[in-house]
PyMOL Python script that loads the backbone (N, CA, C, O; Angstrom):
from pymol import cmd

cmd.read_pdbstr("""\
ATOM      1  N   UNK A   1      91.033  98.024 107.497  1.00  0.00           N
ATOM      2  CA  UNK A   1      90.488  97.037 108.394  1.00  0.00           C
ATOM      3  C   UNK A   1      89.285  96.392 107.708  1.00  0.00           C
ATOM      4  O   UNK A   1      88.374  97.085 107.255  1.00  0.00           O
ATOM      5  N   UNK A   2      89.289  95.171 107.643  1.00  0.00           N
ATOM      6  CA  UNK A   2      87.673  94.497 107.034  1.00  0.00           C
ATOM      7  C   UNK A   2      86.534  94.449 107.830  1.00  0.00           C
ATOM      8  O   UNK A   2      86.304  94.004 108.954  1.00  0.00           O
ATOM      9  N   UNK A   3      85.851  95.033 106.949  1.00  0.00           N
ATOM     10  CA  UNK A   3      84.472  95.461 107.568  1.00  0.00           C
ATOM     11  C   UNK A   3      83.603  94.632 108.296  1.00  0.00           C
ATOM     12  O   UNK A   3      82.562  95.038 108.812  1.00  0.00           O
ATOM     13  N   UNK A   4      84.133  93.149 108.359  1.00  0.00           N
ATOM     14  CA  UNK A   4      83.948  92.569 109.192  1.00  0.00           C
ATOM     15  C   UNK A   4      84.474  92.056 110.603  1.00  0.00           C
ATOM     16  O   UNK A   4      84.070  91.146 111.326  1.00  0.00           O
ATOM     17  N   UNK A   5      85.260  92.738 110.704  1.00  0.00           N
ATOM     18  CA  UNK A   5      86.311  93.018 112.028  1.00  0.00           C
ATOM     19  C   UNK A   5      87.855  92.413 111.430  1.00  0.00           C
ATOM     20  O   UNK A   5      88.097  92.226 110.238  1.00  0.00           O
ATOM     21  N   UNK A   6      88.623  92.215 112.350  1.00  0.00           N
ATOM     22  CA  UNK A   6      90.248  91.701 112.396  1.00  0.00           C
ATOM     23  C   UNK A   6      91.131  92.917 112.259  1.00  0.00           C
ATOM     24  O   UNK A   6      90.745  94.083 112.330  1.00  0.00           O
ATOM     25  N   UNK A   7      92.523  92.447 112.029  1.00  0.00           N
ATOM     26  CA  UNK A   7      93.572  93.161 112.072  1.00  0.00           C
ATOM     27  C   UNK A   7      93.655  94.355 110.758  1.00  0.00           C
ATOM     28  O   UNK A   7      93.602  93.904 109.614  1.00  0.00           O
ATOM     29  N   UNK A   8      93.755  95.534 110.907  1.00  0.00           N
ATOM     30  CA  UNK A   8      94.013  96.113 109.721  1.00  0.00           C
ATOM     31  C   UNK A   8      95.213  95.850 109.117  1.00  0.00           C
ATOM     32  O   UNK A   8      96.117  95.251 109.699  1.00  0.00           O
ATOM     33  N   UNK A   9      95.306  96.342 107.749  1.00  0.00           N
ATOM     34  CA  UNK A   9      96.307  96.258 107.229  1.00  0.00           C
ATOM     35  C   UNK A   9      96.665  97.185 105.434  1.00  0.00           C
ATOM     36  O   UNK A   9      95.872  97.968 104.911  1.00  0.00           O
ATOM     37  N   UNK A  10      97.618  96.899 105.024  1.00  0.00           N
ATOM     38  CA  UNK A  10      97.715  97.581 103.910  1.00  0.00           C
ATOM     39  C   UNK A  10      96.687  97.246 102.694  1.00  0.00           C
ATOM     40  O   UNK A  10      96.359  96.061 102.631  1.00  0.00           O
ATOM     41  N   UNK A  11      96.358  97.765 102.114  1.00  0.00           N
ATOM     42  CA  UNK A  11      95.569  97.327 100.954  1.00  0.00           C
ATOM     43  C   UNK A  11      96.480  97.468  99.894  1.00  0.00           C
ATOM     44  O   UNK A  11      96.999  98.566  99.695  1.00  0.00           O
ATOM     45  N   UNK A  12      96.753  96.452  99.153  1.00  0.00           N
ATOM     46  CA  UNK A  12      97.592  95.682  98.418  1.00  0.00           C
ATOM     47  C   UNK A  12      97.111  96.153  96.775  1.00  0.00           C
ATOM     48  O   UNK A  12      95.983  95.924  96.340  1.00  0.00           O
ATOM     49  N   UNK A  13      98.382  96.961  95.850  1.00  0.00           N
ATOM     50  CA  UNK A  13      97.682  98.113  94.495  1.00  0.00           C
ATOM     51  C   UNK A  13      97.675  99.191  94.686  1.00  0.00           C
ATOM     52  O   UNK A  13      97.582  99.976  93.742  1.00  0.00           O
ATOM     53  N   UNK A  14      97.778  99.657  96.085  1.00  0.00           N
ATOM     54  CA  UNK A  14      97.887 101.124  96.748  1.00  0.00           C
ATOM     55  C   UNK A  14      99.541 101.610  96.417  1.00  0.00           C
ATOM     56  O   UNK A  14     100.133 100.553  96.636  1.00  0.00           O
ATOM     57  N   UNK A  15     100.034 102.081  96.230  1.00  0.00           N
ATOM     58  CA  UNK A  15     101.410 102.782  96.127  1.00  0.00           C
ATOM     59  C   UNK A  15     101.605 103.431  97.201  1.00  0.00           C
ATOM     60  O   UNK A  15     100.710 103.511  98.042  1.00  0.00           O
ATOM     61  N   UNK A  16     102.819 104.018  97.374  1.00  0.00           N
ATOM     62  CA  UNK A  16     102.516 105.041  98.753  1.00  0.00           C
ATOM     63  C   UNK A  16     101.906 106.073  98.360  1.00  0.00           C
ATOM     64  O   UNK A  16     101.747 106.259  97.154  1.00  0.00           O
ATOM     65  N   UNK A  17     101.424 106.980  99.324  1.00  0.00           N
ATOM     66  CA  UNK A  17     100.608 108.446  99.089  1.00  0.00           C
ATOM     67  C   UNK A  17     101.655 109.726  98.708  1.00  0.00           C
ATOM     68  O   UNK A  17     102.870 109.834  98.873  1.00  0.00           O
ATOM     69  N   UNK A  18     100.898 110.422  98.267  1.00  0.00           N
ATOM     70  CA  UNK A  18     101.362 111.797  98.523  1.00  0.00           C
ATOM     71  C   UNK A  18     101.386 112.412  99.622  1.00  0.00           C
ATOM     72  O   UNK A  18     102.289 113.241  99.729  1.00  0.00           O
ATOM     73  N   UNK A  19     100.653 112.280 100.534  1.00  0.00           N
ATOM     74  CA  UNK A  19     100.245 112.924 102.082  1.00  0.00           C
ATOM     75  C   UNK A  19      99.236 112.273 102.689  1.00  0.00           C
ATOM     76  O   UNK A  19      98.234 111.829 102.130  1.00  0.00           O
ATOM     77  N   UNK A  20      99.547 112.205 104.029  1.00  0.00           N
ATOM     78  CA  UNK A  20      98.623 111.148 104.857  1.00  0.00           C
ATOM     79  C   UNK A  20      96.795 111.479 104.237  1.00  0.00           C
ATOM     80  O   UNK A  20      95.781 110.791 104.355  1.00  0.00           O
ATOM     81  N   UNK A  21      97.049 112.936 103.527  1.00  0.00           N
ATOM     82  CA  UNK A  21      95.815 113.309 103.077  1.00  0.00           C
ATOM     83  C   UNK A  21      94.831 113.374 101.949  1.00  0.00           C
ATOM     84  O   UNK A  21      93.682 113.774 101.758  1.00  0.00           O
ATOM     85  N   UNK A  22      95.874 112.756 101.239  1.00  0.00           N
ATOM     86  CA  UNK A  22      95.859 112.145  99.760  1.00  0.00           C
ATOM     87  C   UNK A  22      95.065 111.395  99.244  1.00  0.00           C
ATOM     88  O   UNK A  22      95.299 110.947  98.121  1.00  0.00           O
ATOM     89  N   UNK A  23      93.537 110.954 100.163  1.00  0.00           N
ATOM     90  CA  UNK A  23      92.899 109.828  99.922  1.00  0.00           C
ATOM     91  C   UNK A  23      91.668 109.930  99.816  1.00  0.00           C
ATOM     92  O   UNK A  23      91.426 110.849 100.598  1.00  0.00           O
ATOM     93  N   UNK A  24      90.388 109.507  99.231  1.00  0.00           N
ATOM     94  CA  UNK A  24      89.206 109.158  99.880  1.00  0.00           C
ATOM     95  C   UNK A  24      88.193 108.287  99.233  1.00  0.00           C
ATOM     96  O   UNK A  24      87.927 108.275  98.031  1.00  0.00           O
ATOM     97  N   UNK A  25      87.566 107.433 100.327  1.00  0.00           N
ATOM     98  CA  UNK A  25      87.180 106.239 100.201  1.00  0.00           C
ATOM     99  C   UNK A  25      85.671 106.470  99.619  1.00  0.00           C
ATOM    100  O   UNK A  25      84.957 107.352 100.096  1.00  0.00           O
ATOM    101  N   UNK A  26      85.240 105.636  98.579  1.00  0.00           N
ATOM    102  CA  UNK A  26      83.981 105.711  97.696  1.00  0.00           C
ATOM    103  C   UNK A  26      83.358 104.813  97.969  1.00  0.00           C
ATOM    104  O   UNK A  26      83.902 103.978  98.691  1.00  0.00           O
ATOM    105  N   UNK A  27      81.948 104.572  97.524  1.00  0.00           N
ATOM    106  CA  UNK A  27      81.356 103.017  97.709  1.00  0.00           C
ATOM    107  C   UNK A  27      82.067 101.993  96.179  1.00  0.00           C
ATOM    108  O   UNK A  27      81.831 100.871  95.729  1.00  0.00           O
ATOM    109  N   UNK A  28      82.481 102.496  96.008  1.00  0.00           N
ATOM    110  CA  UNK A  28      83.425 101.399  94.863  1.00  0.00           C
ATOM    111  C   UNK A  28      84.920 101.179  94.959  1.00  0.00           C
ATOM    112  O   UNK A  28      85.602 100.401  94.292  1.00  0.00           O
ATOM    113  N   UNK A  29      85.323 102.056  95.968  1.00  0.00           N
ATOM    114  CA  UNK A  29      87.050 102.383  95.989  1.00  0.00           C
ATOM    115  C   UNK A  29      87.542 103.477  96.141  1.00  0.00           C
ATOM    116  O   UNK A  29      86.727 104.382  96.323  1.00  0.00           O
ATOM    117  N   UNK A  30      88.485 103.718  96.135  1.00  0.00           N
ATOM    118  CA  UNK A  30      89.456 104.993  97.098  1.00  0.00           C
ATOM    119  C   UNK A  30      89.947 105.652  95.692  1.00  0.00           C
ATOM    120  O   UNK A  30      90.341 105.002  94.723  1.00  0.00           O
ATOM    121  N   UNK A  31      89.835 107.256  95.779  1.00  0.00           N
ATOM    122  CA  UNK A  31      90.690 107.390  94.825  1.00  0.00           C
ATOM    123  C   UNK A  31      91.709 108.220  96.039  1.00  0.00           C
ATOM    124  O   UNK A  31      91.430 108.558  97.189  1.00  0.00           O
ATOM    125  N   UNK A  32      93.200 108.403  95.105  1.00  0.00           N
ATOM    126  CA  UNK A  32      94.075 109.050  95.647  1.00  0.00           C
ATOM    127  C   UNK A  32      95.491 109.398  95.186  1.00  0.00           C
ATOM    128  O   UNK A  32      95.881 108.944  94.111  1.00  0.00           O
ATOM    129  N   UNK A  33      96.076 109.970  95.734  1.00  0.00           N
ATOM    130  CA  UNK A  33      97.425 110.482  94.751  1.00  0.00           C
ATOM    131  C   UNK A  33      98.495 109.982  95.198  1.00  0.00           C
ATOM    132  O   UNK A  33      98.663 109.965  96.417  1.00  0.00           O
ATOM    133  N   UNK A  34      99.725 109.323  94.103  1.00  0.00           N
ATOM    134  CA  UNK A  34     100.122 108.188  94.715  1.00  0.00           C
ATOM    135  C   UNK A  34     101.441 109.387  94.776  1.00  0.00           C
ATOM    136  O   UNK A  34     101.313 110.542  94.368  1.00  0.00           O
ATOM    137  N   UNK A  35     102.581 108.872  95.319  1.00  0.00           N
ATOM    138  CA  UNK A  35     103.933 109.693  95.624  1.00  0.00           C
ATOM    139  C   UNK A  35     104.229 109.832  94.177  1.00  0.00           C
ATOM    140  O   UNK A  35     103.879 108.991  93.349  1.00  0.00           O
ATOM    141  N   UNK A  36     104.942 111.013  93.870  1.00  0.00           N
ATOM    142  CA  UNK A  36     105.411 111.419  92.562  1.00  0.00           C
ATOM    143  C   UNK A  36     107.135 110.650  92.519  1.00  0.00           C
ATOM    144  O   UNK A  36     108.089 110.912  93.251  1.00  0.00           O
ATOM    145  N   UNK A  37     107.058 109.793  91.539  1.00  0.00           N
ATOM    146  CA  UNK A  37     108.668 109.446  91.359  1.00  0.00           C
ATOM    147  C   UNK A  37     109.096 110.206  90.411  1.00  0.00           C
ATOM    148  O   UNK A  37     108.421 110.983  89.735  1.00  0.00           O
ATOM    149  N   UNK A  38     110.378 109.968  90.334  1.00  0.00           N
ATOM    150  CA  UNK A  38     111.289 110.833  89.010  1.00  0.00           C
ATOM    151  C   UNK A  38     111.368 110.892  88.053  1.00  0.00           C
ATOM    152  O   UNK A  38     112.221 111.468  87.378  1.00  0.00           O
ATOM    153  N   UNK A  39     110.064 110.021  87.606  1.00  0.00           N
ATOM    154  CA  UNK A  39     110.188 110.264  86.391  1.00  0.00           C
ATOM    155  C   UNK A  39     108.548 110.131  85.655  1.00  0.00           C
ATOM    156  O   UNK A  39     108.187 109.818  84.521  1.00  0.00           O
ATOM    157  N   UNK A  40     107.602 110.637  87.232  1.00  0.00           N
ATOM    158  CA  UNK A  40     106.420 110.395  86.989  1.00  0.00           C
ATOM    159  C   UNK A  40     105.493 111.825  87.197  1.00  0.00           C
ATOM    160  O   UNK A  40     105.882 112.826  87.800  1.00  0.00           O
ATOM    161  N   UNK A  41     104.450 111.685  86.678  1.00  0.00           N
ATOM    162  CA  UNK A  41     103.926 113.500  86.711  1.00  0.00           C
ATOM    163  C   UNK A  41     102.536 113.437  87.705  1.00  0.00           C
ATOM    164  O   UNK A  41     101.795 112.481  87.478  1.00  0.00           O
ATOM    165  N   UNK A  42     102.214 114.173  88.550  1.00  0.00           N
ATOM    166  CA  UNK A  42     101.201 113.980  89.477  1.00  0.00           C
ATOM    167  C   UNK A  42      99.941 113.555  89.537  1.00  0.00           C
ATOM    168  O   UNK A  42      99.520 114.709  89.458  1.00  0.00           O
ATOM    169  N   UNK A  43      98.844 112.850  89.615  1.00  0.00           N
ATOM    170  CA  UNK A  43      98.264 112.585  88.928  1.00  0.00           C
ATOM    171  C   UNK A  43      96.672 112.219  89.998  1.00  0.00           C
ATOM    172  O   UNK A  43      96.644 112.719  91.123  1.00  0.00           O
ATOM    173  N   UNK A  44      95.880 111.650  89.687  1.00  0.00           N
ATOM    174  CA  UNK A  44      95.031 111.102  90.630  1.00  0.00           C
ATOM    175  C   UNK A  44      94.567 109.427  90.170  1.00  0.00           C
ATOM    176  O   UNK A  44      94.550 109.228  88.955  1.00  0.00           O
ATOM    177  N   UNK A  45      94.313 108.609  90.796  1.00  0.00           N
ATOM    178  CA  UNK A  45      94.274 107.224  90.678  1.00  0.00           C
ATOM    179  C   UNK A  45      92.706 106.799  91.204  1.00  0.00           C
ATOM    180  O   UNK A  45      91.813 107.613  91.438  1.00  0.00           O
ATOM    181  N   UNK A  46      92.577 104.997  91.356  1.00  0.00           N
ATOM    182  CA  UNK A  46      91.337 105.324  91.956  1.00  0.00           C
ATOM    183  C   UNK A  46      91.685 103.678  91.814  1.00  0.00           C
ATOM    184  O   UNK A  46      91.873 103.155  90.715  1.00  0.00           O
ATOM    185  N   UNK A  47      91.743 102.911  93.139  1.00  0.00           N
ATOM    186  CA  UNK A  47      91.781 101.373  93.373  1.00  0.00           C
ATOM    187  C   UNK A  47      90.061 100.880  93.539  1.00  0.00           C
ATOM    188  O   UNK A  47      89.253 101.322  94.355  1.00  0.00           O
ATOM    189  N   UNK A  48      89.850  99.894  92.546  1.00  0.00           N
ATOM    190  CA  UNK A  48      88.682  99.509  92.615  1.00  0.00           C
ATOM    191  C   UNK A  48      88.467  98.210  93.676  1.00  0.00           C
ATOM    192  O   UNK A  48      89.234  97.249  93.735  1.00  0.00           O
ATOM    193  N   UNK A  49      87.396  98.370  94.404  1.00  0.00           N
ATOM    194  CA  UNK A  49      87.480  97.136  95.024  1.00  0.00           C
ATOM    195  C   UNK A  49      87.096  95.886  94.336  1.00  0.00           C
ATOM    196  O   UNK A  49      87.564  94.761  94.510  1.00  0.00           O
ATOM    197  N   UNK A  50      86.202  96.254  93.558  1.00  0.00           N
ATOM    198  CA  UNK A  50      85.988  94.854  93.147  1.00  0.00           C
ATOM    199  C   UNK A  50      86.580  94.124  92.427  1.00  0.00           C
ATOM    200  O   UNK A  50      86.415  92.911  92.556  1.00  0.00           O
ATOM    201  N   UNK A  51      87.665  94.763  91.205  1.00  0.00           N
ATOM    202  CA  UNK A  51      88.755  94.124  90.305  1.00  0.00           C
ATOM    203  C   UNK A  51      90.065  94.642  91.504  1.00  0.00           C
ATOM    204  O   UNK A  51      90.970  93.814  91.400  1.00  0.00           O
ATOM    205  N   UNK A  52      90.293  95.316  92.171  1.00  0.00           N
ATOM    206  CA  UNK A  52      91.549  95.279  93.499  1.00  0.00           C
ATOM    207  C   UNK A  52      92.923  95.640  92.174  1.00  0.00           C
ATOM    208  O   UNK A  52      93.950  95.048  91.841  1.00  0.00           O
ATOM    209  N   UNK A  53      92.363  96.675  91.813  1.00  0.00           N
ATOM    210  CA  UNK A  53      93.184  97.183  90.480  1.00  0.00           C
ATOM    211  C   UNK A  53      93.351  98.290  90.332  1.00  0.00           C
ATOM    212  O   UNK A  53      92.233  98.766  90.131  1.00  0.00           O
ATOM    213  N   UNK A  54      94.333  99.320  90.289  1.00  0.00           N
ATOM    214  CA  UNK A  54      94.134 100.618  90.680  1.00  0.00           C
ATOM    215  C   UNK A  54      94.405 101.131  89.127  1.00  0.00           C
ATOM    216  O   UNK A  54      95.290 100.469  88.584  1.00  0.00           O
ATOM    217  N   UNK A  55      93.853 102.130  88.328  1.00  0.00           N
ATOM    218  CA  UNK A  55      93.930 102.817  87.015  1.00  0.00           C
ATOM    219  C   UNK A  55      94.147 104.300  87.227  1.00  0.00           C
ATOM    220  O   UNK A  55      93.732 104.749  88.295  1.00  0.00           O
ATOM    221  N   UNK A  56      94.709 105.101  86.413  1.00  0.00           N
ATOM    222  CA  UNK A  56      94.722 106.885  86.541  1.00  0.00           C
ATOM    223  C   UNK A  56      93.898 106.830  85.966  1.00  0.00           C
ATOM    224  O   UNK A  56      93.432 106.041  85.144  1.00  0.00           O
ATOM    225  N   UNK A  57      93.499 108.243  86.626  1.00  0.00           N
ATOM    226  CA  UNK A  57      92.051 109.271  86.093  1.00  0.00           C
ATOM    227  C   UNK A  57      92.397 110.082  85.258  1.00  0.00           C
ATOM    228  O   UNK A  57      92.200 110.241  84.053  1.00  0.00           O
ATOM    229  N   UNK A  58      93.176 110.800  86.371  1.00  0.00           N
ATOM    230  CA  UNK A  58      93.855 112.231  85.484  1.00  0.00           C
ATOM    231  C   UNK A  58      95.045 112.230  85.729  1.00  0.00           C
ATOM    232  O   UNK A  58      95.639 111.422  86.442  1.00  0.00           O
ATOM    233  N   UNK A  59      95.663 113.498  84.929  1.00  0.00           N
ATOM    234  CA  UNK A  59      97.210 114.099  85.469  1.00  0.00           C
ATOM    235  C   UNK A  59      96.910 115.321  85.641  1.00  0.00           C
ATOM    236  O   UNK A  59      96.106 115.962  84.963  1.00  0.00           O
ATOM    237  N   UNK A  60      97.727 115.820  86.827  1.00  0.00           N
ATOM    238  CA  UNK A  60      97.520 117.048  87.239  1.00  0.00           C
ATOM    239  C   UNK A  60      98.689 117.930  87.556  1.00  0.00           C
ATOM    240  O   UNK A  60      99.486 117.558  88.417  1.00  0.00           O
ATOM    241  N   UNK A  61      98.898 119.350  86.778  1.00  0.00           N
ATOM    242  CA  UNK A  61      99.915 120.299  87.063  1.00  0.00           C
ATOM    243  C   UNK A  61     101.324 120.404  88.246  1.00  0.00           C
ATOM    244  O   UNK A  61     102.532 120.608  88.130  1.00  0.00           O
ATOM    245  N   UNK A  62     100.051 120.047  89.780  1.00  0.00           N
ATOM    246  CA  UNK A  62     100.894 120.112  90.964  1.00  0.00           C
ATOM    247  C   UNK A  62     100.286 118.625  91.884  1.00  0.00           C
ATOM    248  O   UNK A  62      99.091 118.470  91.636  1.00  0.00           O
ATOM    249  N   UNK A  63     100.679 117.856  92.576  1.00  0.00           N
ATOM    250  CA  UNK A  63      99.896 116.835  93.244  1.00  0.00           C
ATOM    251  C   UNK A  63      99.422 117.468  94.601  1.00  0.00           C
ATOM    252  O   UNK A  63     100.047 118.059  95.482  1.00  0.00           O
ATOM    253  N   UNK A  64      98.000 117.110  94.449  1.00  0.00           N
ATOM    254  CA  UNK A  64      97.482 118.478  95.724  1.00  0.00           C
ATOM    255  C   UNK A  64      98.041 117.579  97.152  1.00  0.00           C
ATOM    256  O   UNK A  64      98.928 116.727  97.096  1.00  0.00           O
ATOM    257  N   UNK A  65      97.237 118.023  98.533  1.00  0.00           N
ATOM    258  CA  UNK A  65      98.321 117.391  99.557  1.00  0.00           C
ATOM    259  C   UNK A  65      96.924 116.757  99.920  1.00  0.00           C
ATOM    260  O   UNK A  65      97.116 115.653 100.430  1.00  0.00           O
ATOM    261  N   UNK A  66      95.598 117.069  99.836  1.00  0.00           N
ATOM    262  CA  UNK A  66      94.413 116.900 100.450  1.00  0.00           C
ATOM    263  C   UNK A  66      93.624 116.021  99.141  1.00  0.00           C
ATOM    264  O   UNK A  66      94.034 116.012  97.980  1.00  0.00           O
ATOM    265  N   UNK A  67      93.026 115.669  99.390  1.00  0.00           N
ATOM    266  CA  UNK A  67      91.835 114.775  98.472  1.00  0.00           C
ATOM    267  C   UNK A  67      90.229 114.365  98.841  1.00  0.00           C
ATOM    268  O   UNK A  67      90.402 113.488  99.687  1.00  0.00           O
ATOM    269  N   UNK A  68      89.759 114.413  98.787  1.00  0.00           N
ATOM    270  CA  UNK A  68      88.210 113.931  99.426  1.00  0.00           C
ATOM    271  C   UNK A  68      87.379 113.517  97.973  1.00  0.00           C
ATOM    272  O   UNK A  68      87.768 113.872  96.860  1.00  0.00           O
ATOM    273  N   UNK A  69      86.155 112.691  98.229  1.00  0.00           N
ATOM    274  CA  UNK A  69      85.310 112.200  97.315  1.00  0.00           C
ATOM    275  C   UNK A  69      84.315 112.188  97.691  1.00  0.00           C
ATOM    276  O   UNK A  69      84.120 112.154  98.906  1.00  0.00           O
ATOM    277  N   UNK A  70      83.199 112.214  96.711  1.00  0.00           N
ATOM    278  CA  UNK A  70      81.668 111.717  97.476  1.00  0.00           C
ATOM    279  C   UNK A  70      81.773 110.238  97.465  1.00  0.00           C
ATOM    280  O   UNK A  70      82.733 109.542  97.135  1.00  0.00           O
ATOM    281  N   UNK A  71      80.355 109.822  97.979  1.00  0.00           N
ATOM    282  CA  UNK A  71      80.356 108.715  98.525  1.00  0.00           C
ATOM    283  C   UNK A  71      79.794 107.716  97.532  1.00  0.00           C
ATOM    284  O   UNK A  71      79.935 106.499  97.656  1.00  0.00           O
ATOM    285  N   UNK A  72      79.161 108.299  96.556  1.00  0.00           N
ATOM    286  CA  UNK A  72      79.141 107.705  94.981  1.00  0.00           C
ATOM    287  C   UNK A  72      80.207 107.543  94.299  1.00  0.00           C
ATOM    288  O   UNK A  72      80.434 106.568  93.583  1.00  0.00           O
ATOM    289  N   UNK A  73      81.254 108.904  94.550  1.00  0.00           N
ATOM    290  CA  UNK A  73      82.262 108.373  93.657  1.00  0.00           C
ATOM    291  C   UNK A  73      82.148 109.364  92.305  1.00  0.00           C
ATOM    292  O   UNK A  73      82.815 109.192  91.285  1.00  0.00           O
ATOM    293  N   UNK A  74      81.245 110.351  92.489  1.00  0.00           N
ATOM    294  CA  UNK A  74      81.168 110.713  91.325  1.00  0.00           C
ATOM    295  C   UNK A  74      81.849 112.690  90.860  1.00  0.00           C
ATOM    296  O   UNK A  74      81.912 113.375  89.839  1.00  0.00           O
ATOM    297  N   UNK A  75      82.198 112.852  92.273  1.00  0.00           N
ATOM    298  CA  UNK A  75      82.755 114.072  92.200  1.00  0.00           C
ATOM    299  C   UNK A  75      83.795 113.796  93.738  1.00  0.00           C
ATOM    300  O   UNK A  75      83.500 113.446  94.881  1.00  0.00           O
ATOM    301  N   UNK A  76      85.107 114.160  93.057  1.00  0.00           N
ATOM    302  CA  UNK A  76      86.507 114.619  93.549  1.00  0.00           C
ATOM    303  C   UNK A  76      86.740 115.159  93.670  1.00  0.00           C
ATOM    304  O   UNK A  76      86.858 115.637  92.541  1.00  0.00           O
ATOM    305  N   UNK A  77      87.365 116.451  94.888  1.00  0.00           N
ATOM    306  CA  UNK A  77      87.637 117.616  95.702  1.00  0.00           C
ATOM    307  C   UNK A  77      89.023 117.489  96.037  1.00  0.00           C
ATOM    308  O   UNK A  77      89.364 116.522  96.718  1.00  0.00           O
ATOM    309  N   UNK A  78      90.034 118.487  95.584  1.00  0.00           N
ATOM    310  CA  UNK A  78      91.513 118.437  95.775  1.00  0.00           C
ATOM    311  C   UNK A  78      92.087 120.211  96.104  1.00  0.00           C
ATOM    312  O   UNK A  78      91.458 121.217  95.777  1.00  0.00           O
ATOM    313  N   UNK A  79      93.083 120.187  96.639  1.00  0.00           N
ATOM    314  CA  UNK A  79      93.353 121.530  96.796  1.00  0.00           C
ATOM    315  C   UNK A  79      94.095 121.571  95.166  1.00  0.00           C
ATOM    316  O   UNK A  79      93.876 120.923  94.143  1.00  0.00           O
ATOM    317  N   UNK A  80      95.022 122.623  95.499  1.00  0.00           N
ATOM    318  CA  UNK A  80      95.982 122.709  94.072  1.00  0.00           C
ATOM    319  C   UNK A  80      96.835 124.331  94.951  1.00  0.00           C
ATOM    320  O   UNK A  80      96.859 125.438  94.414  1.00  0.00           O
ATOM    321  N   UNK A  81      97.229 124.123  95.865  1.00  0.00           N
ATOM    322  CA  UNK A  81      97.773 125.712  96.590  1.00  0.00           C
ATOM    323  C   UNK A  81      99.661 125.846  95.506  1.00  0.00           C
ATOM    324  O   UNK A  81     100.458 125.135  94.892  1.00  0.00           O
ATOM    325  N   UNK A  82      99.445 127.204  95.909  1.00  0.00           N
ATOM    326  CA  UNK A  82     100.559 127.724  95.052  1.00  0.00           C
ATOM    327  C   UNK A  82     101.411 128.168  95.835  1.00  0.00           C
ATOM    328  O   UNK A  82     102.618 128.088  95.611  1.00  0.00           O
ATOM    329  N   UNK A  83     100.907 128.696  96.860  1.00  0.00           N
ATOM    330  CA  UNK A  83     102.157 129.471  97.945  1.00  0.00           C
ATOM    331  C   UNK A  83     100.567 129.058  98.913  1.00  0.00           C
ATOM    332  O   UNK A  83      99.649 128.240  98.868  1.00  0.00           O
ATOM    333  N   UNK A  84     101.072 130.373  99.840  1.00  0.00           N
ATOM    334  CA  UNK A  84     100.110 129.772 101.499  1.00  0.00           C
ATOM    335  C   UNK A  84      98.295 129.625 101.197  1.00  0.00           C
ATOM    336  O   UNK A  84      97.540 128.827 101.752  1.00  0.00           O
ATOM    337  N   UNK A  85      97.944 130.633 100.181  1.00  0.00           N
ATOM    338  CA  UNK A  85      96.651 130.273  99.919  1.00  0.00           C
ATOM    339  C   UNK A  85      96.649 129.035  99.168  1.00  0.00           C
ATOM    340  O   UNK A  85      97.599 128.389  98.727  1.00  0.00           O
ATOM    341  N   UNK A  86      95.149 128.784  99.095  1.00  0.00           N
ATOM    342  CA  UNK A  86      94.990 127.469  98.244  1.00  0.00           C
ATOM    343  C   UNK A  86      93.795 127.619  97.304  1.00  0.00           C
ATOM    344  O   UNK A  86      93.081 128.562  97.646  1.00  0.00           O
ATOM    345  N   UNK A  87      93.430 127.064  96.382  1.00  0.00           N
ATOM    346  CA  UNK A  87      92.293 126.906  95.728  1.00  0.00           C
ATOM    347  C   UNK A  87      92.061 125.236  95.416  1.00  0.00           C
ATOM    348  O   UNK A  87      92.810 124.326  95.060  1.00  0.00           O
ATOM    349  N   UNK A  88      90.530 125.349  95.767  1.00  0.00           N
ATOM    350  CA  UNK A  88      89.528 124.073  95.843  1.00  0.00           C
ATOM    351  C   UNK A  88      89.059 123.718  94.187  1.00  0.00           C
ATOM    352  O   UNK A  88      88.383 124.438  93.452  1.00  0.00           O
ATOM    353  N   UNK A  89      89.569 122.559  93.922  1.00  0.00           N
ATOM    354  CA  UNK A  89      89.295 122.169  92.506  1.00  0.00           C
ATOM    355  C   UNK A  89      87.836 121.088  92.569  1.00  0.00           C
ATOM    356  O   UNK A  89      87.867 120.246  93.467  1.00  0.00           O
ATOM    357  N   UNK A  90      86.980 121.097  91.938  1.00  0.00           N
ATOM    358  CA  UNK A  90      86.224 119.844  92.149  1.00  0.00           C
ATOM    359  C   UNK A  90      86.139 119.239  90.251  1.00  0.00           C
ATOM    360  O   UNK A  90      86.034 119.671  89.103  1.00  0.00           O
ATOM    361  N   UNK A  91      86.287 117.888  91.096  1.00  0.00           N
ATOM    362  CA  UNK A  91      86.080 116.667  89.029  1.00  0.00           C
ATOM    363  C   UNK A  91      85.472 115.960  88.892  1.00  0.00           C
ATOM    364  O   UNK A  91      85.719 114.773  89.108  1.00  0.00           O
ATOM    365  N   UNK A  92      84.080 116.573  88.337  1.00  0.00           N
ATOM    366  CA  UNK A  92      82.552 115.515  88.492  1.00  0.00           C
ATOM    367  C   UNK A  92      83.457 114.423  87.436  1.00  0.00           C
ATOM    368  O   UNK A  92      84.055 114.719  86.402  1.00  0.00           O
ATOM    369  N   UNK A  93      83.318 113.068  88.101  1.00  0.00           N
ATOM    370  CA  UNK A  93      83.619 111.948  87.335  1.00  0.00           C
ATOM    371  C   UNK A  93      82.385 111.647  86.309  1.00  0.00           C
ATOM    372  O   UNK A  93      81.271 112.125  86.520  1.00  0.00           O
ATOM    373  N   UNK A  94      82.697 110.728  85.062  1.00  0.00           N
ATOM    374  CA  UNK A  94      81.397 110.316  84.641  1.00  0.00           C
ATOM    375  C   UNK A  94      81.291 109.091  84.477  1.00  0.00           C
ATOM    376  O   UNK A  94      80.219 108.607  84.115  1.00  0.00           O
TER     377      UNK A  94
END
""", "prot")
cmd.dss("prot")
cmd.show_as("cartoon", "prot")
cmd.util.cbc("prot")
cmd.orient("prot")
């Protein structure tokens, strides 16, 4: 939705997600994990607002289901679970 009111809508460079939980919004842009295709390896992304251009960060082993960011942007929080437990990864950006 634009932060100046109106209709929400898709943000356009986004791919689909991995999980409705897959996301989180920075003061520069969202990073998040886009759906794994068949012939693609899991990874984390990050759509900038101001070029409206999305680039990978990393690639990662398993695509977690959860994602969060600070609000700088400068450290990324993902699960990485193997069976029912989970473990909390964090990736100070630089």
């Amino acid at each position: 939705m634009p932060t100046a009111g109106g209709a929400e809508g898709r943000v356009a460079g986004i791919p689909p997600l991995r999980s409705w939980a897959a996301w989180g919004v920075t003061e520069r842009g969202i990073f998040y994990c886009p759906s794994e295709g068949a012939n693609s390896a899991a990874s984390i992304d990050f759509y900038d607002f101001e070029t409206r251009l999305s680039r990978q960060i990393t690639l990662l082993s398993r695509t977690p289901f959860w994602l969060s960011a600070s609000a700088d942007g400068k450290e990324v929080l993902f699960n990485q679970a193997e069976q029912d437990e989970s473990t909390i990864v964090l990736v100070r950006a630089k």
